[in-house]
BAZA-300965 format. One record per residue (C-alpha): z, x, y negated; residue in one letter. Coordinates in pm, 1 decimal, always signed. Layout:
<pts>
(pt (Z; X; Y); 'A') ...
</pts>
This chain:
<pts>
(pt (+1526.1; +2457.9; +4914.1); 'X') (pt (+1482.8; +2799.1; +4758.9); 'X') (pt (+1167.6; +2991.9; +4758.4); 'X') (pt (+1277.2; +3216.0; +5068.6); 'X') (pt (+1310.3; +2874.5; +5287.2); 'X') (pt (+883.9; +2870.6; +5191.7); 'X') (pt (+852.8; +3118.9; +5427.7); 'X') (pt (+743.9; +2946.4; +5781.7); 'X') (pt (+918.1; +3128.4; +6057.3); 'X') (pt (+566.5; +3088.2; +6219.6); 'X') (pt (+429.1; +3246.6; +5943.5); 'X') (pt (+673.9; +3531.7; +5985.3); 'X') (pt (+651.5; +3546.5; +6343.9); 'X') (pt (+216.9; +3561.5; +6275.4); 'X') (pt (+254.7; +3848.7; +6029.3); 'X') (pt (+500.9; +3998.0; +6274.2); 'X') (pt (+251.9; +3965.2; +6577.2); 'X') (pt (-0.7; +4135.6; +6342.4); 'X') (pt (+165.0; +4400.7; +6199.2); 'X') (pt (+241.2; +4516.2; +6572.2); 'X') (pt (-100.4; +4474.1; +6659.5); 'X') (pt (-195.1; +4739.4; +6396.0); 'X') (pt (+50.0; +4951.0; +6473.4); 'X') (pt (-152.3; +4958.9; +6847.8); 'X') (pt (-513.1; +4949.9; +6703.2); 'X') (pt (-408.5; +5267.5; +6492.1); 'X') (pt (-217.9; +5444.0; +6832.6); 'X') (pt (-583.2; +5350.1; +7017.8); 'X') (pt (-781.1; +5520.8; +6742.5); 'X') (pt (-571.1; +5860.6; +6692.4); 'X') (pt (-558.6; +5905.6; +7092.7); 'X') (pt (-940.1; +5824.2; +7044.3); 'X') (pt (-990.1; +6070.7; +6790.0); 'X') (pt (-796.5; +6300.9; +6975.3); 'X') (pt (-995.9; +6282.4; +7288.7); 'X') (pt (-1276.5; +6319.1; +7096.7); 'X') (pt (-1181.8; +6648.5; +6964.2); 'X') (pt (-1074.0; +6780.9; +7246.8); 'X') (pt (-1379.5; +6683.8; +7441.9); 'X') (pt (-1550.5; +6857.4; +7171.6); 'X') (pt (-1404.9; +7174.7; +7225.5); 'X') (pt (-1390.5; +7163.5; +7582.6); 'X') (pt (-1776.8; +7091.9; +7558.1); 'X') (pt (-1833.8; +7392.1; +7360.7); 'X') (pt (-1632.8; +7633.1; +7550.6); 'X') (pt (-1763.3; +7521.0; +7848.3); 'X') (pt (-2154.4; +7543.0; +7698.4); 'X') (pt (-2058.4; +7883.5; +7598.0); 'X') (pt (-1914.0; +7947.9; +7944.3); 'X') (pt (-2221.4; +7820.1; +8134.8); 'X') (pt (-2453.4; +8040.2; +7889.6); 'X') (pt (-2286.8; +8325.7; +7906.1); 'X') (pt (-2307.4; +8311.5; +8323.9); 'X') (pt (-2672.6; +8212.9; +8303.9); 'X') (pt (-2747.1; +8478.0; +8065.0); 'X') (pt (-2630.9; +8744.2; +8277.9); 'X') (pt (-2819.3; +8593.5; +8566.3); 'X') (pt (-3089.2; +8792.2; +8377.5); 'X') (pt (-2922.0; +9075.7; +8370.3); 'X') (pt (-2842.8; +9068.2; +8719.4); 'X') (pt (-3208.6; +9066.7; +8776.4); 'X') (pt (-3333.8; +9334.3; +8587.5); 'X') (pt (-3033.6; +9519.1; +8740.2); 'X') (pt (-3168.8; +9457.4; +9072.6); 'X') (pt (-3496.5; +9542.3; +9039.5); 'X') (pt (-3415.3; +9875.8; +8849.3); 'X') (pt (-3186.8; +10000.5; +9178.5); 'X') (pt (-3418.2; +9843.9; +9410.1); 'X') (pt (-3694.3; +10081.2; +9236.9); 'X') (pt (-3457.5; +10379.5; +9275.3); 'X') (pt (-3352.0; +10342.8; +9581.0); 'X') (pt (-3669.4; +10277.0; +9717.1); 'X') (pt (-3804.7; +10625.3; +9588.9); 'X') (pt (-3501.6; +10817.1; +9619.5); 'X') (pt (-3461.9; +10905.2; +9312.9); 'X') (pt (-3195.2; +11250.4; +9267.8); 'X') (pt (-3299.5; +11358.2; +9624.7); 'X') (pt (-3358.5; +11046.2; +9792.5); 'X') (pt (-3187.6; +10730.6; +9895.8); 'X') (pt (-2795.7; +10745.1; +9757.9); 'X') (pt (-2528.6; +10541.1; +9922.4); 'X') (pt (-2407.7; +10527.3; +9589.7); 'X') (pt (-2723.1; +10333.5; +9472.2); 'X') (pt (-2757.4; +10164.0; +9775.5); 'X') (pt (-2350.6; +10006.5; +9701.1); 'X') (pt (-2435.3; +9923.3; +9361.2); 'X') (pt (-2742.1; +9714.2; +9437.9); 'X') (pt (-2535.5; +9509.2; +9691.3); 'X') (pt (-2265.0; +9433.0; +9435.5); 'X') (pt (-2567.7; +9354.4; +9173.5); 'X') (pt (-2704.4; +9075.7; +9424.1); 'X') (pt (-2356.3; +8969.9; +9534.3); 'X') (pt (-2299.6; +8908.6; +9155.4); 'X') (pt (-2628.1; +8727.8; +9116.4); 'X') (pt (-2570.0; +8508.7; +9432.0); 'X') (pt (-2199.4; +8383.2; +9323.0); 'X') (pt (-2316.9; +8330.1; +8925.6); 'X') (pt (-2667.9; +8121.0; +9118.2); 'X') (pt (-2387.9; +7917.6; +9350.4); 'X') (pt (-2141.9; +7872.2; +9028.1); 'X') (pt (-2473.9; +7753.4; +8829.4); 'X') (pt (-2592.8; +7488.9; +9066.3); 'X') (pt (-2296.0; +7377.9; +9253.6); 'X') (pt (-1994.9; +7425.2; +8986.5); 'X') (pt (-1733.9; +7646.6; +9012.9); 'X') (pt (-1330.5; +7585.7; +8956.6); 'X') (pt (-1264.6; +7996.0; +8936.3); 'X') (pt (-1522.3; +8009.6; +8635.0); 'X') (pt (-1447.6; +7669.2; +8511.2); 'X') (pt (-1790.5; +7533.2; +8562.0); 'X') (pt (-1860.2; +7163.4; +8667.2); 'X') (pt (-2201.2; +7053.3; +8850.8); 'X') (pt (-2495.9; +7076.3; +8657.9); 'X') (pt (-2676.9; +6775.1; +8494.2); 'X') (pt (-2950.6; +6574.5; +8638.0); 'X') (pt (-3171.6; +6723.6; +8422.1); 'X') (pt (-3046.8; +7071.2; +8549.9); 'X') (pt (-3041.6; +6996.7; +8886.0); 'X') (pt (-3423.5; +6881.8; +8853.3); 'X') (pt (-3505.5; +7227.0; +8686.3); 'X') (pt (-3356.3; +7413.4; +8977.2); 'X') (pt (-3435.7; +7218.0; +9268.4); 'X') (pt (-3669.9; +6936.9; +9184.0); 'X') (pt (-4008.4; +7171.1; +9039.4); 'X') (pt (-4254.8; +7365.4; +9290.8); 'X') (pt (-4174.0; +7656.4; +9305.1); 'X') (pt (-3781.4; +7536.5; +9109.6); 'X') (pt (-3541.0; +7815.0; +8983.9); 'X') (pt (-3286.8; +7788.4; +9317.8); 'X') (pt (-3598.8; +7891.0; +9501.8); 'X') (pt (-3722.0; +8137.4; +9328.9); 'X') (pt (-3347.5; +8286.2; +9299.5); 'X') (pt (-3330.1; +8263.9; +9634.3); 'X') (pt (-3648.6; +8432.2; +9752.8); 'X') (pt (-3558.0; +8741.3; +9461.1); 'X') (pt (-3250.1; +8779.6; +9671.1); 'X') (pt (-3378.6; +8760.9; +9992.6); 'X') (pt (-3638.5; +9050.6; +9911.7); 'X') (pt (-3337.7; +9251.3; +9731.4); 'X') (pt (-3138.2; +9210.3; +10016.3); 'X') (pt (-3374.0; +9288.9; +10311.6); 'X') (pt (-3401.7; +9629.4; +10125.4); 'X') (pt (-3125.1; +9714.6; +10066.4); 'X') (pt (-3043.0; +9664.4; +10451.9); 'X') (pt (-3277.6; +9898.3; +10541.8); 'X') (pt (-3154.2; +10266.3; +10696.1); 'X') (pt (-3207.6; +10560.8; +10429.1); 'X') (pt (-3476.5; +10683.4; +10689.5); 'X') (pt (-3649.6; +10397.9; +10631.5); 'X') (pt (-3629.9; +10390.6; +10266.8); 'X') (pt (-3761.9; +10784.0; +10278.3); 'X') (pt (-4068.0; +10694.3; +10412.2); 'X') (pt (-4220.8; +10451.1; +10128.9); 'X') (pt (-4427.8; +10573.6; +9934.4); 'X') (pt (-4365.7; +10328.6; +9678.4); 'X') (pt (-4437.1; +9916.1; +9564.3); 'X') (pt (-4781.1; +9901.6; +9682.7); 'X') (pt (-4626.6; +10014.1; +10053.8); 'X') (pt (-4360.7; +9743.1; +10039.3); 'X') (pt (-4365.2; +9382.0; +10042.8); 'X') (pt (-4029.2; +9353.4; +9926.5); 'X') (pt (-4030.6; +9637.0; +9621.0); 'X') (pt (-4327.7; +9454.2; +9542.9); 'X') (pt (-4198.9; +9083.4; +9508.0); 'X') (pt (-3874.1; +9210.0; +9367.2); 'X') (pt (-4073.0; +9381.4; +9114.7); 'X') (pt (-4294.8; +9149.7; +9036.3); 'X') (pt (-4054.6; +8853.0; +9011.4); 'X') (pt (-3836.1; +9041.6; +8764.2); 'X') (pt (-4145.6; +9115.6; +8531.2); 'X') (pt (-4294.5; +8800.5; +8525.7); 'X') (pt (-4211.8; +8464.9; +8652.5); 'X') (pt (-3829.9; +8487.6; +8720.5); 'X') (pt (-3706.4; +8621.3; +8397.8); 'X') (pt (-3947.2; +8359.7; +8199.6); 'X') (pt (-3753.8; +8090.1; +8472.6); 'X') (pt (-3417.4; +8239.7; +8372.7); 'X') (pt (-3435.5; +8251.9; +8011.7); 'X') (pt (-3557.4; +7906.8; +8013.2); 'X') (pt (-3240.3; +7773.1; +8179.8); 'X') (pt (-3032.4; +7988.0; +7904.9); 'X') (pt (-3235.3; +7768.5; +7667.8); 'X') (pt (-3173.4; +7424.9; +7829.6); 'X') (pt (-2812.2; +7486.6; +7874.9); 'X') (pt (-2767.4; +7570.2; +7526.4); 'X') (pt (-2982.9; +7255.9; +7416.9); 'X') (pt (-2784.6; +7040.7; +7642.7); 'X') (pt (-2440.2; +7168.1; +7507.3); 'X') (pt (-2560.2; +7127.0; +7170.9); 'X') (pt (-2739.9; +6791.4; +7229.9); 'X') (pt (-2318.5; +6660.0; +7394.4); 'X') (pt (-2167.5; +6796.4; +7094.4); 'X') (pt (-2362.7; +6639.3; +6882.7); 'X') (pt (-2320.7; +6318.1; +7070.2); 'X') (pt (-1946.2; +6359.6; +7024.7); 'X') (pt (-1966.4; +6476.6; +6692.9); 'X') (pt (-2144.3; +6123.1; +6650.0); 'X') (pt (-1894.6; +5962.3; +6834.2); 'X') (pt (-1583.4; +6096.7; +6592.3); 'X') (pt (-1787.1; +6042.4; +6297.1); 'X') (pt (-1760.0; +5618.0; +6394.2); 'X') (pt (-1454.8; +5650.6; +6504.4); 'X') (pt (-1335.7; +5766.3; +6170.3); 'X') (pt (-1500.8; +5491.5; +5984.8); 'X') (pt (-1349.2; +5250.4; +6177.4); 'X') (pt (-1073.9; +5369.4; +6127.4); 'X') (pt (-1096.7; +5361.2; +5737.7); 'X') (pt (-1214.0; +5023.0; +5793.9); 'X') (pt (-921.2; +4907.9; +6028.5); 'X') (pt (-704.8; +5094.8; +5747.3); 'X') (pt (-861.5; +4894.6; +5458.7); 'X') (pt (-863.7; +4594.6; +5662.9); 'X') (pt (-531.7; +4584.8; +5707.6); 'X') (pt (-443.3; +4682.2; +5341.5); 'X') (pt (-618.5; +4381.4; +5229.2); 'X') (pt (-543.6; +4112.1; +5499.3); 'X') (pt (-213.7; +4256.8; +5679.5); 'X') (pt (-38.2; +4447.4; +5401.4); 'X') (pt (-121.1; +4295.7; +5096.9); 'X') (pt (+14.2; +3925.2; +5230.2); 'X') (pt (+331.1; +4102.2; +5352.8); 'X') (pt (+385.6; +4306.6; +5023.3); 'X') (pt (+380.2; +3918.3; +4880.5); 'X') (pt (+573.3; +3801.0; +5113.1); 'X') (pt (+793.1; +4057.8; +5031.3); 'X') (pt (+779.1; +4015.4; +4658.3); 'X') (pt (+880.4; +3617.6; +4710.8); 'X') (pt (+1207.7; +3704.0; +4905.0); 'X') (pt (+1322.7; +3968.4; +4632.8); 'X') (pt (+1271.7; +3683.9; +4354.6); 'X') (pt (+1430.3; +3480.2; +4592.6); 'X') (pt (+1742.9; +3741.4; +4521.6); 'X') (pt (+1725.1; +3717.8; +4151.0); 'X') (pt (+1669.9; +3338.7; +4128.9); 'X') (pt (+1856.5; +3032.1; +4202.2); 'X') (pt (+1737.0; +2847.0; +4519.7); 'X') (pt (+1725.9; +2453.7; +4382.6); 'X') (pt (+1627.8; +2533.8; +4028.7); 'X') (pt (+1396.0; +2867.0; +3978.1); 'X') (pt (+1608.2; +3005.2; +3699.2); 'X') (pt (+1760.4; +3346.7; +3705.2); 'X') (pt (+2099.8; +3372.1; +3935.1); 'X') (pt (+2375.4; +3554.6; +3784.4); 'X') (pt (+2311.4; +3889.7; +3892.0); 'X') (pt (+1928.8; +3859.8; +3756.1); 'X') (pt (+2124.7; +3751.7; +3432.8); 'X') (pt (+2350.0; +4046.2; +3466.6); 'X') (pt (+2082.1; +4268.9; +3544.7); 'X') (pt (+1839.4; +4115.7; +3259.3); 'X') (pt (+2129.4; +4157.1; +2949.6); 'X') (pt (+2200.9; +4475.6; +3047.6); 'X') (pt (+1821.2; +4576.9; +2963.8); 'X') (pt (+1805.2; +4323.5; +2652.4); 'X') (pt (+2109.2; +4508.6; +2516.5); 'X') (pt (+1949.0; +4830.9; +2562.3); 'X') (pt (+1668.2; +4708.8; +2380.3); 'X') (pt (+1840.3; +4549.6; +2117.9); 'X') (pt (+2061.7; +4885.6; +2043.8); 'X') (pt (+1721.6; +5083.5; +2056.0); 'X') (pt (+1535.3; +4867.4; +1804.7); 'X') (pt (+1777.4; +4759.6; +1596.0); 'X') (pt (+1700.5; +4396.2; +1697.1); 'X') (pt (+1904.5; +4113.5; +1728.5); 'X') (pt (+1968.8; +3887.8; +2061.4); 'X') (pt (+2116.7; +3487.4; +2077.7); 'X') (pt (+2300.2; +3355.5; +2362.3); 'X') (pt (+2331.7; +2969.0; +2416.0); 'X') (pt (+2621.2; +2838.5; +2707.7); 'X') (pt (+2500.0; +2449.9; +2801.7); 'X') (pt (+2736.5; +2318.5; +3068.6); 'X') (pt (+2648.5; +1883.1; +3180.6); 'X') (pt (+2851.0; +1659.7; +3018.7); 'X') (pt (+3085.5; +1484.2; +3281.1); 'X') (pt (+2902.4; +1616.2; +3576.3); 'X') (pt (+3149.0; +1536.8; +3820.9); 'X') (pt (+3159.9; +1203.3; +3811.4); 'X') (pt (+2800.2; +1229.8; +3839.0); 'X') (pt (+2853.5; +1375.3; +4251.8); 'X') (pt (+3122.8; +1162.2; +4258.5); 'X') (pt (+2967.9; +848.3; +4228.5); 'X') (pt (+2586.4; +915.8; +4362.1); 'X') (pt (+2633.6; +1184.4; +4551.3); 'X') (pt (+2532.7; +1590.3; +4564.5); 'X') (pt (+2196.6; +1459.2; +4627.8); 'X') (pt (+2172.1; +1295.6; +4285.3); 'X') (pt (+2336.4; +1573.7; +4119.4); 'X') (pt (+2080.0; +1840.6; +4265.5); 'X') (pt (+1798.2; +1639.5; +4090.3); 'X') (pt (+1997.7; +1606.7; +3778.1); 'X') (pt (+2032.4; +2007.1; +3781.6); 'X') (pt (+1669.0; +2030.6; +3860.8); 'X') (pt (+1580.2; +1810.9; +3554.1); 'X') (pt (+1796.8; +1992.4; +3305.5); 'X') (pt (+1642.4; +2337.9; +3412.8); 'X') (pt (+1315.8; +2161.2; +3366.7); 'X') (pt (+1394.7; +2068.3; +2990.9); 'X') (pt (+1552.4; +2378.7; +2924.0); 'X') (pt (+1221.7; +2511.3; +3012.2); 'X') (pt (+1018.8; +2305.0; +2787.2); 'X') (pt (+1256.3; +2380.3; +2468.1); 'X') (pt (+1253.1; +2777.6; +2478.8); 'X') (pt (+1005.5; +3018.3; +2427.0); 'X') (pt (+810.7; +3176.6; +2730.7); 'X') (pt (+1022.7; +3526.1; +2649.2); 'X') (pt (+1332.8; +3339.4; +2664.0); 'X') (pt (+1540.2; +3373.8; +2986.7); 'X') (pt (+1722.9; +3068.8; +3147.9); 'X') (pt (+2022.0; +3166.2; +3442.3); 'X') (pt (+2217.1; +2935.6; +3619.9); 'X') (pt (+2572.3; +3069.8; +3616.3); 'X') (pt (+2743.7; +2858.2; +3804.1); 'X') (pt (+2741.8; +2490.8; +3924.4); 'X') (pt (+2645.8; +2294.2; +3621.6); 'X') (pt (+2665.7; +2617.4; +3373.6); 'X') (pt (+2350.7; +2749.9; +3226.9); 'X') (pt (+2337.9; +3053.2; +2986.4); 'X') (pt (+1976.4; +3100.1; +2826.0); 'X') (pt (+1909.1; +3452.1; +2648.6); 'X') (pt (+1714.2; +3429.9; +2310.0); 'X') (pt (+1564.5; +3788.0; +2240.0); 'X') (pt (+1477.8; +3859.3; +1914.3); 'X') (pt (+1699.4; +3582.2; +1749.6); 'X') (pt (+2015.1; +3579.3; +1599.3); 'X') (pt (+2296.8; +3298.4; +1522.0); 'X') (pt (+2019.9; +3135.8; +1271.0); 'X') (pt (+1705.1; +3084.8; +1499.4); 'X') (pt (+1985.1; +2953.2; +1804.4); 'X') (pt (+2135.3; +2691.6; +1672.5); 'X') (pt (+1800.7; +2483.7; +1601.7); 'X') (pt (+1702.2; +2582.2; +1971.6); 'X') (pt (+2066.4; +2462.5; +2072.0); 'X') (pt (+2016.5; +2101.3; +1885.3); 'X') (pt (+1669.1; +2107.8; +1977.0); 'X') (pt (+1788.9; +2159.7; +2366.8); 'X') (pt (+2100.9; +1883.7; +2332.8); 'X') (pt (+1848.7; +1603.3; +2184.6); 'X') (pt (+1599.7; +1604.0; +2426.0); 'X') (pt (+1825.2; +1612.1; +2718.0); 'X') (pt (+2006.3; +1302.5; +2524.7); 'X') (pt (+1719.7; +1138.7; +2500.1); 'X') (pt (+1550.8; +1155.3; +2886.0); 'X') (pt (+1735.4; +1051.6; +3154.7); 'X') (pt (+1690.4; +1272.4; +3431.8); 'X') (pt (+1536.0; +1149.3; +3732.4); 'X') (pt (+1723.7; +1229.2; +4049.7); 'X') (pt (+1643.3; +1099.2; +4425.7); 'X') (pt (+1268.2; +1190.0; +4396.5); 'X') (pt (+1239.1; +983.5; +4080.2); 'X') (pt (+1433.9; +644.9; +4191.2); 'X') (pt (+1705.2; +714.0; +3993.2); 'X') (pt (+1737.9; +751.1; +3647.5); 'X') (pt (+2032.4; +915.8; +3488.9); 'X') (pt (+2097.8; +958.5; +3119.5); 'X') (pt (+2314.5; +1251.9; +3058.9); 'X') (pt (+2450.1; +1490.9; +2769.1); 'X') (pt (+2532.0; +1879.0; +2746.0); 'X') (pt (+2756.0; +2076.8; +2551.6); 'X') (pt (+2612.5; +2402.8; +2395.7); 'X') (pt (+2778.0; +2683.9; +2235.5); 'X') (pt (+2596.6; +2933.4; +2064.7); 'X') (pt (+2652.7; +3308.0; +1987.9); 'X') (pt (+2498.0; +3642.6; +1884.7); 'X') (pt (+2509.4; +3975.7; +1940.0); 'X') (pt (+2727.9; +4192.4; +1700.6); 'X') (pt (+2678.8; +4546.3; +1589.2); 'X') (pt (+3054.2; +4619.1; +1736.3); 'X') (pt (+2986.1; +4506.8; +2078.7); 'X') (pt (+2975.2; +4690.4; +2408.2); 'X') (pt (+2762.8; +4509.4; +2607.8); 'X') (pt (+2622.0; +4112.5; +2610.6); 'X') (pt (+2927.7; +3972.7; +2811.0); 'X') (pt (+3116.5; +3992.6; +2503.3); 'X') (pt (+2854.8; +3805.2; +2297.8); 'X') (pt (+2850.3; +3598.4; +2624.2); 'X') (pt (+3229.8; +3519.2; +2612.8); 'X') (pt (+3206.1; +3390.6; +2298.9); 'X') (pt (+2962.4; +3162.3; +2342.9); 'X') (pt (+3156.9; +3016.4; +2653.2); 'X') (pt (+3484.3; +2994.3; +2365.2); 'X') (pt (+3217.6; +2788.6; +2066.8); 'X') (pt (+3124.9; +2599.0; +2411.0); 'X') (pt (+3478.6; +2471.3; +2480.5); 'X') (pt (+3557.8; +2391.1; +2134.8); 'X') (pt (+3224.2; +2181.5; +2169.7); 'X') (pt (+3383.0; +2001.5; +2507.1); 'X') (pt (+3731.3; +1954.9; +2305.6); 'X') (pt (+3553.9; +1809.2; +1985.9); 'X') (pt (+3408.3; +1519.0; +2220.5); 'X') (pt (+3114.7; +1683.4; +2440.3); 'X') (pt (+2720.0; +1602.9; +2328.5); 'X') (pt (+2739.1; +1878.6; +2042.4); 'X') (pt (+2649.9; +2197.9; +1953.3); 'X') (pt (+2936.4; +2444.8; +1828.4); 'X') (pt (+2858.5; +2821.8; +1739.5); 'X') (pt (+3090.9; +3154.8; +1752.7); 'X') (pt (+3163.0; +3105.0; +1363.1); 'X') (pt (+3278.2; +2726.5; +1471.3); 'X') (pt (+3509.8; +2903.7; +1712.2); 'X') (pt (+3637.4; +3148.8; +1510.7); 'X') (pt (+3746.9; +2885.0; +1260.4); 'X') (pt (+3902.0; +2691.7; +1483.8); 'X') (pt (+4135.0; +2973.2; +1624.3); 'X') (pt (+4253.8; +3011.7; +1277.9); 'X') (pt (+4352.4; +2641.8; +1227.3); 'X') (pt (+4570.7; +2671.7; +1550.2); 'X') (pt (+4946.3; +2664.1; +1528.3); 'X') (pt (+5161.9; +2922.2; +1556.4); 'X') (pt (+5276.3; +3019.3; +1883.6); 'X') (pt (+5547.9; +2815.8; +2007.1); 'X') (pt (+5906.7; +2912.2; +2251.0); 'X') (pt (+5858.9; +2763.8; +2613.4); 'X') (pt (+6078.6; +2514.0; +2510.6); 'X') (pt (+5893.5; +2375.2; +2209.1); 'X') (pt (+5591.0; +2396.9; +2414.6); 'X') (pt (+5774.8; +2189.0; +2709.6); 'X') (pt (+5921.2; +1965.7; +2438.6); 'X') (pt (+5572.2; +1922.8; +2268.4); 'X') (pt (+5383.6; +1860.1; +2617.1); 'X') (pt (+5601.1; +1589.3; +2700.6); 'X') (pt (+5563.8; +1407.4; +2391.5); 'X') (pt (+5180.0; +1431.8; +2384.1); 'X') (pt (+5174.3; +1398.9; +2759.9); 'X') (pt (+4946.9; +1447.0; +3070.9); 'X') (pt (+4612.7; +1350.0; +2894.6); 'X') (pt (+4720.3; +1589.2; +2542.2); 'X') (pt (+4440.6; +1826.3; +2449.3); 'X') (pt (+4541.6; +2215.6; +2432.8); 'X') (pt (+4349.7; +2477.1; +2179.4); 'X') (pt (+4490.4; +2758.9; +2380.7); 'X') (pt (+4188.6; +2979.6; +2396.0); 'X') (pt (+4020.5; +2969.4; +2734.9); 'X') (pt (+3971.6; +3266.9; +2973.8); 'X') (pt (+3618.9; +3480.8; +2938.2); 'X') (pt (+3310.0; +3335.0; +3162.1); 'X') (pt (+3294.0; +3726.4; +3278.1); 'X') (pt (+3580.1; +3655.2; +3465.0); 'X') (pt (+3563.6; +3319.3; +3593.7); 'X') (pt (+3268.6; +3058.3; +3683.0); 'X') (pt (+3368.7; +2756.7; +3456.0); 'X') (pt (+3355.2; +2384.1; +3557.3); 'X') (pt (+3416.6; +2208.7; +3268.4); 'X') (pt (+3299.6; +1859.3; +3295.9); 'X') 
</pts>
């Protein structure tokens, strides 16, 4: 089995699980993040909200007791209904921001106060809601009074009211006040920097889950990945290069070899009567025969040499940096050892002694591309099967042999010539290019 049958459909099925599970992990953490945010900004615009309505609360007071004042001495000529109109909308104003304050408010956007606020307003003796409260009650029992009434003080000192409005706005109301501006803004800062806190880990994590899954999710998937793509350039029972790794491979050898002027060897080895082999033990037997060549081929070329399996029994190996001279040695080299081990098929029970045919060529300055170089070699590695398989023939061997050929003969003296050599005669006819068929020689 290839190297793509390696993968486990468990396995598969695990990293599938997982990847998925990332996918959620990172959904969880951006609509995290993003609640985080916007709880951020929804804290701060409603701190700002809740300080701006407290701060005026102090406003509201000093507005009170400043019309209180001059409506109580009627100032301009005495009591005004004008004045008298404006203090009521002053305390009406302080009484809504007070209720908004302590009890929330859905027009002004203003949720209940905290427990800590709610202890500052109701839970100290005398607490803010009561002294609120008692400021308004004063401000409003004066300005319920008639204008007759109002004519006849003679000023604070004459009325309890005046006088507790007055003195509330001075002293312990406006301290009470502008402490609860201060606690609001410390407890809107205090939440934002709690949230602030909160997106700050959530980040990290998120890095973390990030590199996490970069090391333990995507790197094993990215080699996963890189096992099934050399499962499309190599040969599923042997390793070597398939034939469109080949293609792809002299294609970038060629380029090389025009760029640097340097040469490139190819060597055709096809199994000696390989047929018979599957014939008479069986596919089985012939896959571990395969396996076993590939494995010798291996041991008798360089590490920068590249070994494809074309086709059945037919193995092209690409020499870089060689030419006809260094190839031929490699050739013999390869056809000796393989002569002299028997390959060991059915997990080493059976030994089977077996023989290649080579045929060697190199790359000329004339050529297009390496299929040409490559066709040749499949031509030196017919003459080799023709001259009684086990040997080594080269281009030049080929090339000599086409000239000792007869001329061509009429149909009839080629009828009248097969049928005296008959069925078994040998032909030199030239056979047709491996770049357009996949050869089974035998």
């Amino acid at each position: 089995m290839g190297r793509a049958a390696n993968l486990p459909d468990r396995a598969i099925r695990r990293g599938i699980a997982t990847y998925v599970l990332a996918l959620l992990l990172i959904a969880v953490f951006s609509m995290v993040t993003n609640y985080l945010i916007d709880s951020t900004l929804l804290r701060q615009e409603e701190t700002a909200r809740v300080v701006n309505v407290s701060g005026r609360q102090r406003m509201n007071s000093q507005r009170i007791a400043l019309l209180s004042t001059q409506l109580a001495s009627g100032t301009d000529g005495g009591p005004s209904s004008a004045t008298r109109a404006m203090l009521e909308q002053a305390i009406a104003a302080m009484r809504a921001s007070h209720q908004a304050l302590t009890r929330g408010s859905p027009s002004l956007r203003l949720g209940r106060p905290s427990a800590a606020m709610q202890r500052y307003y109701f839970g100290s003796d005398p607490g803010l809601d009561r002294q609120v409260e008692e400021f308004l009650r004063h401000a409003t029992a004066l300005a319920s009074r008639p204008s007759a009434a109002l004519s006849s003080l003679g000023g604070a000192s004459e009325d309890a009211d005046l006088a507790a409005i007055q003195s509330a706005a001075r002293g312990p109301l406006i301290k009470a006040l502008e402490d609860a501006v201060d606690l609001y803004q410390h407890e809107g800062d205090a939440a934002i920097a709690t949230l602030h806190r909160w997106l700050i880990g959530v980040t990290l994590a998120f890095v973390l889950l990030t590199i996490a899954e970069g090391v333990f999710l995507y790197r094993p998937l990215f080699r996963h990945l890189g096992e099934l793509l050399e499962a499309t350039r190599t040969d599923p029972l042997t390793g070597a290069l398939n034939r469109r790794a080949f293609g792809e491979e002299a294609v970038r050898l060629f380029a090389r070899a025009r760029r640097c002027r340097s040469a490139v060897a190819v060597l055709m080895v096809d199994i000696d009567h390989f047929k018979q082999i599957n014939d008479r033990y069986g596919h089985e037997a012939g896959d571990g025969v395969i396996r076993g060549l590939v494995a010798a081929l291996s041991r008798s070329v360089r590490e920068m040499d590249l070994i494809a399996r074309m086709g059945g029994e037919e193995f092209a190996i690409l020499l870089p940096e060689s030419g006809l001279a260094e190839a031929m040695p490699v050739a013999r080299r390869i056809r000796a050892a393989v002569a002299a081990e028997p390959m060991r098929a059915r997990g080493g029970a059976l030994p089977l002694a077996i023989t290649v045919s080579i045929g060697a060529a190199q790359l000329r300055p004339t050529d297009l591309n390496l299929h040409q170089a490559l066709d040749r070699a499949d031509e030196a590695l017919y003459l080799a099967k023709r001259n009684g398989r086990d040997r080594v023939e080269s281009e030049e061997d080929a090339d000599a042999a086409a000239l000792r050929q007869p001329p061509l003969q009429s149909p009839l003296q080629s009828q009248t010539a097969d049928s005296a050599n008959g069925a078994g005669g040998s032909s030199m006819l030239p056979s047709p290019p491996i770049s357009e068929r996949i050869g089974v020689k035998g």
